[in-house]
C-alpha positions as CSV (number, residue, x, y, z in Angstrom):
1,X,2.4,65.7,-15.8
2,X,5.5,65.2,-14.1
3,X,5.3,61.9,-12.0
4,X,5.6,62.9,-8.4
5,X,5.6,60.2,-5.0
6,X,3.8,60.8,-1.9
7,X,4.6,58.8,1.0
8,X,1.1,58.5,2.2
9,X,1.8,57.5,5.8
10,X,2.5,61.0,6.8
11,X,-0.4,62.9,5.8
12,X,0.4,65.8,7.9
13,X,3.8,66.6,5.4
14,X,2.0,65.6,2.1
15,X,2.3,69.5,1.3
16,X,6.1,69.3,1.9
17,X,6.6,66.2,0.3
18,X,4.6,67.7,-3.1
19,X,6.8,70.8,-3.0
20,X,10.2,68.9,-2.5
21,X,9.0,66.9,-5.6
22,X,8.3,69.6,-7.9
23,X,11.6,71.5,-6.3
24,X,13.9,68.6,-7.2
25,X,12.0,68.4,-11.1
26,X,12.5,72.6,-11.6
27,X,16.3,72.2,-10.6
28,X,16.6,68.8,-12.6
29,X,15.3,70.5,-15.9
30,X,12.7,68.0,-15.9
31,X,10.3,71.0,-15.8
32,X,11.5,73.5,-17.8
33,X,11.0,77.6,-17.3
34,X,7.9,79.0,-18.7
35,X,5.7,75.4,-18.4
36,X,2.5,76.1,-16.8
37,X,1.4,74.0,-13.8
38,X,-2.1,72.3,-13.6
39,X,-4.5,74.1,-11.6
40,X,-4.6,73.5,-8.0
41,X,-8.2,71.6,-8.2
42,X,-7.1,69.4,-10.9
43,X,-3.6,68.2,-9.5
44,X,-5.2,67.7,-6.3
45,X,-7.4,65.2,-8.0
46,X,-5.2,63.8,-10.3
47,X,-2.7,63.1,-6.4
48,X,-5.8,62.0,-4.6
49,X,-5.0,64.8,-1.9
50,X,-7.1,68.1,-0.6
51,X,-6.6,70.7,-2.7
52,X,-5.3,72.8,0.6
53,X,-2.1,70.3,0.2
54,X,-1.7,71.9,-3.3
55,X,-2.2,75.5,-2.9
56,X,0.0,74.9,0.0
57,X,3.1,73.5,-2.0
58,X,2.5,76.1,-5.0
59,X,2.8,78.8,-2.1
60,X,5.5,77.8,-0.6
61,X,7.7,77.5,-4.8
62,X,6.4,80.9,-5.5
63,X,7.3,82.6,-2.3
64,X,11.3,80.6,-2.8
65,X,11.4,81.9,-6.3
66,X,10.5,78.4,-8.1
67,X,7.4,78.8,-9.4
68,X,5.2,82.2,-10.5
69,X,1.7,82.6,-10.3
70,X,-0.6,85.6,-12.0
71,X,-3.9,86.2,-12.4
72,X,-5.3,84.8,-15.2
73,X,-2.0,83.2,-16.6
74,X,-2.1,79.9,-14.0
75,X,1.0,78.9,-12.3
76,X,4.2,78.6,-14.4
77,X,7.8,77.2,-13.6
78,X,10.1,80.7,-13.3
79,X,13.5,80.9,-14.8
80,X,15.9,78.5,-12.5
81,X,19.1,77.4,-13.6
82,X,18.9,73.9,-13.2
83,X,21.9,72.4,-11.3
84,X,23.2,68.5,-10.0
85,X,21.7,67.4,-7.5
86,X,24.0,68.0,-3.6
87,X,25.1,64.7,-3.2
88,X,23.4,63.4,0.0
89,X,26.6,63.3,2.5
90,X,27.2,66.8,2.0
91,X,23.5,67.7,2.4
92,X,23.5,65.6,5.4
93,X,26.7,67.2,7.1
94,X,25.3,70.5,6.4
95,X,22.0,69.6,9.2
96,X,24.1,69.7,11.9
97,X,25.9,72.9,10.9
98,X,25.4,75.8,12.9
99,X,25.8,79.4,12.2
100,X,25.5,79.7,8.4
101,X,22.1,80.3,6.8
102,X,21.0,78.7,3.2
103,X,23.7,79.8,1.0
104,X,22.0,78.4,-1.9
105,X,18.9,80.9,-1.8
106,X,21.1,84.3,-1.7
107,X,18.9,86.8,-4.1
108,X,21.6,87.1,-6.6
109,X,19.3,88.9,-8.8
110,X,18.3,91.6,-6.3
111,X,21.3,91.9,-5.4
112,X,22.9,92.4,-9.3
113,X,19.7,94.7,-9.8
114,X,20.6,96.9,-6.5
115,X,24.1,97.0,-7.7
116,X,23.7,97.9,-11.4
117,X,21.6,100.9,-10.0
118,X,23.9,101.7,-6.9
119,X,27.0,101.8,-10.3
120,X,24.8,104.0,-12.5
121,X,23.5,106.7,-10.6
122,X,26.0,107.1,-7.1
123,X,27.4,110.4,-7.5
124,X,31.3,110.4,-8.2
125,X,32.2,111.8,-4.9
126,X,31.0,109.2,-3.0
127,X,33.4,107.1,-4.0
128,X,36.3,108.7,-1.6
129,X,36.6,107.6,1.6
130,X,33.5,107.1,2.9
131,X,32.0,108.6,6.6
132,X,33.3,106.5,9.5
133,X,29.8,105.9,11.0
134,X,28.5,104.6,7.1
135,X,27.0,106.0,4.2
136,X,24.5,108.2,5.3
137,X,21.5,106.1,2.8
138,X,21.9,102.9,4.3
139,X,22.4,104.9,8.1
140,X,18.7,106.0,7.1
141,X,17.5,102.5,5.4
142,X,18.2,101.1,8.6
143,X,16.6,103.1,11.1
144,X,13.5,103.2,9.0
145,X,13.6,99.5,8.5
146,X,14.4,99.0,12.3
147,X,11.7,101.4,13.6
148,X,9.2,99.7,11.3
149,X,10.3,95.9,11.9
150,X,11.4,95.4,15.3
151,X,9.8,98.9,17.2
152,X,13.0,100.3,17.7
153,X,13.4,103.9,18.3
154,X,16.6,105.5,16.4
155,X,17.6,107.5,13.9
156,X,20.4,107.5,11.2
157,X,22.6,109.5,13.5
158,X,22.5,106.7,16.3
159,X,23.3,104.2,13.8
160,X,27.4,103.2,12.5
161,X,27.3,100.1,9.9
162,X,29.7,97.6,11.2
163,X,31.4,94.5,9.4
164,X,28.9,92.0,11.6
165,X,27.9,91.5,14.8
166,X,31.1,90.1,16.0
167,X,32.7,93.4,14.7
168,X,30.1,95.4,16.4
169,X,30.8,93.9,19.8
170,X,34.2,94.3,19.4
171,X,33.8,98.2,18.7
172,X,30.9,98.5,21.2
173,X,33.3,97.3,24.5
174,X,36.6,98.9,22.9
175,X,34.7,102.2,23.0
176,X,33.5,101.4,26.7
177,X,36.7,100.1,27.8
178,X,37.6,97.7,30.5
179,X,34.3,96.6,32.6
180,X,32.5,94.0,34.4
181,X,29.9,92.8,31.9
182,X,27.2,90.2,32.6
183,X,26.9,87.7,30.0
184,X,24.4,84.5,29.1
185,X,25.5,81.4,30.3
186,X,24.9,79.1,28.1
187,X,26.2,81.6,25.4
188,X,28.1,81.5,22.4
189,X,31.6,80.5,22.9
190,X,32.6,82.4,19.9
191,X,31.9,85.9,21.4
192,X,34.3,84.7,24.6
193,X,37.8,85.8,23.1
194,X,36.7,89.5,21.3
195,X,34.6,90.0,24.7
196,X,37.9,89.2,26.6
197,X,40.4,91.2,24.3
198,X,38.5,93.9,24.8
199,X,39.2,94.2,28.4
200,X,35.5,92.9,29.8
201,X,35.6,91.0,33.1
202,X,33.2,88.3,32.4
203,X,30.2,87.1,35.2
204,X,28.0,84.6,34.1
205,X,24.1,84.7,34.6
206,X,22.0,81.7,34.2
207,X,19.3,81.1,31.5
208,X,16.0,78.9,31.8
209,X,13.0,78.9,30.1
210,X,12.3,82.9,30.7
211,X,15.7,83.6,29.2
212,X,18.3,85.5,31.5
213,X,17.8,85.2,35.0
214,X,18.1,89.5,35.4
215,X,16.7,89.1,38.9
216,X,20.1,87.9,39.5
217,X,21.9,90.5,37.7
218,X,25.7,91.2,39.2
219,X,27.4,94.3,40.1
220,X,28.5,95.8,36.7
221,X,28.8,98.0,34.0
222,X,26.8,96.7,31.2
223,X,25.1,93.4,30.5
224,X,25.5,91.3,26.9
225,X,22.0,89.0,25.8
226,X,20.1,87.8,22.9
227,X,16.6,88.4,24.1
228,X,14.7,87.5,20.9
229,X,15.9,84.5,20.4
230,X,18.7,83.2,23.0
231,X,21.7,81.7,21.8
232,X,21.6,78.5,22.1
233,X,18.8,77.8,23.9
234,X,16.3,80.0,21.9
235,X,13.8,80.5,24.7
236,X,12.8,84.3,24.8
237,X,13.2,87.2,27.1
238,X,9.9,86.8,29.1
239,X,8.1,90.4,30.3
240,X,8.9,90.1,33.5
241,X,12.5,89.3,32.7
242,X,12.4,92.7,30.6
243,X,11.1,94.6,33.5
244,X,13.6,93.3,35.9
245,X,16.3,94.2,33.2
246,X,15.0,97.9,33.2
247,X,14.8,98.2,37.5
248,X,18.8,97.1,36.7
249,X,20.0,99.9,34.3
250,X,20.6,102.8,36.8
251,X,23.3,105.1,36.7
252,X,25.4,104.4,33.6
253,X,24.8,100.7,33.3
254,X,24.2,99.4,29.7
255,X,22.0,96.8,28.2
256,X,24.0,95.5,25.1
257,X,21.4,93.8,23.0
258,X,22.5,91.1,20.3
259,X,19.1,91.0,17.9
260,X,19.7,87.8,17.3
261,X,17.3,85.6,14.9
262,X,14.8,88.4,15.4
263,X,13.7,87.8,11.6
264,X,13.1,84.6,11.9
265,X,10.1,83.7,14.6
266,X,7.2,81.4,12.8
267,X,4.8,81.0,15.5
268,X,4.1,84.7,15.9
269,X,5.1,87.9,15.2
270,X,8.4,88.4,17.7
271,X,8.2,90.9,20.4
272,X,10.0,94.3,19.8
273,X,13.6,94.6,20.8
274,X,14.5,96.4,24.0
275,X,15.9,99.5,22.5
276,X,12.9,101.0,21.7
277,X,12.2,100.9,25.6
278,X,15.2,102.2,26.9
279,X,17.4,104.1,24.0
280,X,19.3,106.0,26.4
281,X,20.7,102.7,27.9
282,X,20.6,100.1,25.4
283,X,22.7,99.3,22.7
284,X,21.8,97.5,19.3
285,X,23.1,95.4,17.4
286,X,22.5,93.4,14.4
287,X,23.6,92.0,10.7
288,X,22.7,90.5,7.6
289,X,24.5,87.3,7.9
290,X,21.5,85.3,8.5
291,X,18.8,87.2,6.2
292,X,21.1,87.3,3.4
293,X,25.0,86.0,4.1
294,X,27.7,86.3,6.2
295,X,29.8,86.9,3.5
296,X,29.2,90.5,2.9
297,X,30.3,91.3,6.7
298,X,27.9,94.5,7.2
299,X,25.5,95.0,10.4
300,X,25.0,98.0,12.5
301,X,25.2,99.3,15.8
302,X,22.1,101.6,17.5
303,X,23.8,103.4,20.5
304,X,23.2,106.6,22.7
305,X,25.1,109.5,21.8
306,X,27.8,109.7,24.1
307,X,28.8,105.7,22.6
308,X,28.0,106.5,19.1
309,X,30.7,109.6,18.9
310,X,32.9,106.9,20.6
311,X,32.5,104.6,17.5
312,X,32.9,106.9,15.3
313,X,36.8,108.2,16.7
314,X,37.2,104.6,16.6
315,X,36.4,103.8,12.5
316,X,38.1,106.9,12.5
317,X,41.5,105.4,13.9
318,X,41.5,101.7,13.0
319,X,39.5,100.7,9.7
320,X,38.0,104.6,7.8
321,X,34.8,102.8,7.6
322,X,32.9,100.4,5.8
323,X,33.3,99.7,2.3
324,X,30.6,102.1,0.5
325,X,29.0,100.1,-2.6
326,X,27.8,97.1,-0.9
327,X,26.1,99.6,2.0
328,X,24.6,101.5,-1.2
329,X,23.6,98.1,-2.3
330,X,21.9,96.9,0.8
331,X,20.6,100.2,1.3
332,X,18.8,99.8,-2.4
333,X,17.5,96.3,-1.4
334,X,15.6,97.6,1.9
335,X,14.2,100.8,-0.1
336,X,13.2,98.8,-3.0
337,X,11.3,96.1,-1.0
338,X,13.1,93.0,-2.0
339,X,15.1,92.5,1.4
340,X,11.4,91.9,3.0
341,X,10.3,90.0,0.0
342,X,13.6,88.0,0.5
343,X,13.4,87.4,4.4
344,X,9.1,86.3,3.9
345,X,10.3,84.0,1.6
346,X,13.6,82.8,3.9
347,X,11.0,82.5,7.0
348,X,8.7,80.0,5.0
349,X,11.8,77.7,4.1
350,X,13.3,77.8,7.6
351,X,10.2,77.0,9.0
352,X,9.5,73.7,6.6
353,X,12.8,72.8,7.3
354,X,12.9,73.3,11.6
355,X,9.4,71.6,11.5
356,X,10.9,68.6,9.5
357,X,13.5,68.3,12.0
358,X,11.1,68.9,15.3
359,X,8.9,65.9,13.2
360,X,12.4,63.7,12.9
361,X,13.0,64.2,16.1
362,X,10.0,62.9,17.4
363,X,10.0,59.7,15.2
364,X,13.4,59.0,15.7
365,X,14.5,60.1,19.2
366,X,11.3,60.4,21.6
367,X,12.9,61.1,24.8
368,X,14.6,64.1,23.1
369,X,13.1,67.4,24.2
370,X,13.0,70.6,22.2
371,X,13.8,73.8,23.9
372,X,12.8,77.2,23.3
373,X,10.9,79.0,20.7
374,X,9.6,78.3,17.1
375,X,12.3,80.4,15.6
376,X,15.8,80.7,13.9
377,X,17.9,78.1,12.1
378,X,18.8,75.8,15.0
379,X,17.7,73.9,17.7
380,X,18.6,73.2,21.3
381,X,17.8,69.5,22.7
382,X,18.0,68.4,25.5
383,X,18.1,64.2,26.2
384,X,17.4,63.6,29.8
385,X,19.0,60.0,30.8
386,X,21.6,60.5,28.5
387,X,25.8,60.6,29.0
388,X,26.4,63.6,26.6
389,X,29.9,62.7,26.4
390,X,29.1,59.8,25.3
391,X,26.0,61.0,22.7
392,X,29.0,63.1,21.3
393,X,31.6,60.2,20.8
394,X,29.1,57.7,18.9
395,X,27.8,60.8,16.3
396,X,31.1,62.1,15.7
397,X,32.8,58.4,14.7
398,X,29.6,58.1,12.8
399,X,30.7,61.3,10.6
400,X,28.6,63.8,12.7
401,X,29.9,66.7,13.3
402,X,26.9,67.7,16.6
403,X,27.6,70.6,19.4
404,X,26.8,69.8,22.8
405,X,25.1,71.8,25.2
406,X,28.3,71.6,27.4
407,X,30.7,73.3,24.4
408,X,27.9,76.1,25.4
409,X,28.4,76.3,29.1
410,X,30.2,78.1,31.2
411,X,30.0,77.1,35.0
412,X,26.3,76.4,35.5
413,X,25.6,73.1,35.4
414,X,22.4,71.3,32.7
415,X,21.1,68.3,30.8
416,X,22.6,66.5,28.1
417,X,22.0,68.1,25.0
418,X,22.6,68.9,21.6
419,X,22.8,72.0,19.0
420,X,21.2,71.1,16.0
421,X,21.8,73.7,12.9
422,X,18.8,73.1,10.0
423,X,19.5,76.4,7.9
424,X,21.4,74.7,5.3
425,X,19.5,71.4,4.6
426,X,16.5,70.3,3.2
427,X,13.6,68.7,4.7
428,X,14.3,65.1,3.3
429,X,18.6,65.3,4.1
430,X,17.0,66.6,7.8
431,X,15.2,63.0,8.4
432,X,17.6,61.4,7.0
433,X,20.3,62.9,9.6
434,X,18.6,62.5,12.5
435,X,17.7,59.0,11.7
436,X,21.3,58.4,11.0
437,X,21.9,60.5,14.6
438,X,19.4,58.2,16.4
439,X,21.3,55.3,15.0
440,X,24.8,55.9,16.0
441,X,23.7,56.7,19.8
442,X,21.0,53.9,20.2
């Protein structure tokens, strides 16, 4: 058997440790496809650890694709192309990154499989322009999918497929024109210019540990959150937030909801998203960039009917629509299965990896205190005591590239803090980061 290392002095990550190890072997070629794997029991034994440690590693490989496991035929090594090693700096950079999933663990085989299928049996006339809200199979994947996942309540015909969320917001305030929107604060600074250039008149509402403060909801048209997971605090939108948000939407006024890391909550299941309570006044909008990657630029928008024929004249006049094989595609992936099979097995990994960091965090830099849920590919941290100005300076001359909470803010006032991206790491370049982090601003 393949010799593996356990560093004994952290029992509770022995499971972690034993799947690393076998991880690194599989993509070294040191175990090669088709060899079978010792039975949990005997491993166990062989380690001198509980057998749960082992079961739990040999889950964790089969649900990423390393490792298969039938009944009757043990647990062998799948076919993985092995590969060199990421050389540690880049792995290391890659922890503080924020906004980009792991790249690495796209299902190119589901996605070759949905294609080849999409290429033999799509019907030659749709392969003209295709309909400016989307092609009609992925409009009904999605509300499907949707209605089933996150208790939304639409239907194909409230749905257009939009090249990400960023498009999507985009389309959404171009088709309401210029307006006083209410926006998170700390939010996304990326969203600032498209929300801007498309005429909205931005007021800030604060954010705490119950998410948006909607009690103190402004005068205006429409109001822009991320109440599954906020961005980048990731604390959630609490009940009595949600209710407060609903006593706000009279008249005409819009909730604009960005579904943000909804796939991705590891402590629970995550609450519904708020268009299934108010369709007539919410709009919805979310992507594939996380689940899968933000390099195939498709998402969708859920709206009411007077915005959704709104969109629509506006694919009509600017773009003619998404690009129709890669919706056929995606469309193939959520009918088939594999896109839940894919985002199971992304949840598990994401998990390991923002548990590894929580853990590194704790070791490394005690007075650091994690914010918001267990969920997503990042974290928020907050370091009371601490000159964030100065956190920033000492980790970016030590070659780290961290956010701070202040890049986030817009005028209310907070803690020192830092964003922390995990998606694109592993557990062992995670610890080795932070400690390097912990280091720089000792």
């Amino acid at each position: 058997m393949l010799h593996l290392s356990l560093d004994r002095t952290r029992p509770r990550g022995l499971a972690r440790q034993l799947a690393a190890g076998v991880r690194e072997a599989i993509r070294a070629g040191r175990l090669e496809s088709g060899t079978r794997l010792p039975p949990s029991r005997e491993l166990a034994a062989d380690l001198g650890v509980s057998r749960g440690v082992v079961v739990e590693a040999y889950a964790q490989l089969t649900a990423e694709g390393f490792l298969i496991a039938r009944q009757g035929a043990g647990t062998r090594v799948a076919k993985v192309v092995p590969g060199e090693p990421t050389p540690t700096s880049t792995v290391e950079r890659s922890v503080m990154r924020l906004g980009t999933p792991d790249l690495t663990s796209f299902p190119r085989k589901a996605w070759l499989a949905a294609t080849r299928h999409v290429l033999n049996t799509v019907p030659h006339r749709e392969l003209g322009y295709p309909e400016p809200l989307g092609a009609p199979a992925l409009r009904e994947a999605l509300a499907a999918h949707l209605n089933r996942v996150r208790a939304a309540s639409v239907t194909p015909g409230s749905i257009t497929v939009v090249g990400g969320v960023a498009h999507g917001l985009s389309l959404v305030f171009r088709a309401l024109g210029p307006l006083r929107l209410a926006i998170e604060d700390p939010t996304s600074p990326r969203q600032l210019p498209l929300l801007r250039g498309a005429g909205a008149t931005l007021l800030p509402v604060p954010v705490d540990e119950e998410g948006m403060d909607t009690g103190r909801l402004p005068d205006a048209e429409a109001a822009l959150l991320t109440p599954a997971h906020q961005y980048p605090t990731g604390v959630v939108l609490s009940p009595e937030r949600r209710a407060l948000l609903q006593e706000w939407l009279t008249g005409d006024r819009l909730a604009v909801e960005d579904d943000y890391d909804a796939e991705f909550r590891y402590d629970r299941d995550p609450v519904g998203c708020l268009q299934g309570l108010r369709p007539d006044r919410t709009v919805h909008i979310g992507s594939v960039s996380k689940t899968l990657a933000p390099a195939l630029r498709l998402g969708w928008v859920a709206a009411p009917p007077r915005l959704i024929a709104r969109l629509a004249e506006l694919r009509s006049e600017s773009d003619l629509g998404s690009p129709v094989l890669e919706q056929l595609t995606l469309a193939r992936l959520i009918e088939t299965g594999e896109y839940d099979r894919h985002v199971r097995a992304m949840r598990l990994r994401y998990r390991a990896r923002r548990d590894a960091l929580v853990t590194a965090l704790a070791a490394w830099l005690p007075e650091a205190r994690v914010r918001g849920v267990s969920a997503g590919q990042h974290l928020y941290v907050e370091l009371p005591g601490r000159d964030e100005a100065d956190v920033l300076a000492r980790a970016h001359a030590a070659g780290l590239p961290v956010d701070g909470g202040g890049d986030y803010r817009l005028v209310h006032e907070g803690p020192a803090a830092l964003v922390l991206g995990f998606g694109g790491s592993t557990e062992d370049a995670i610890t080795a980061t932070v400690r390097a982090l912990a280091e720089a601003i000792a």
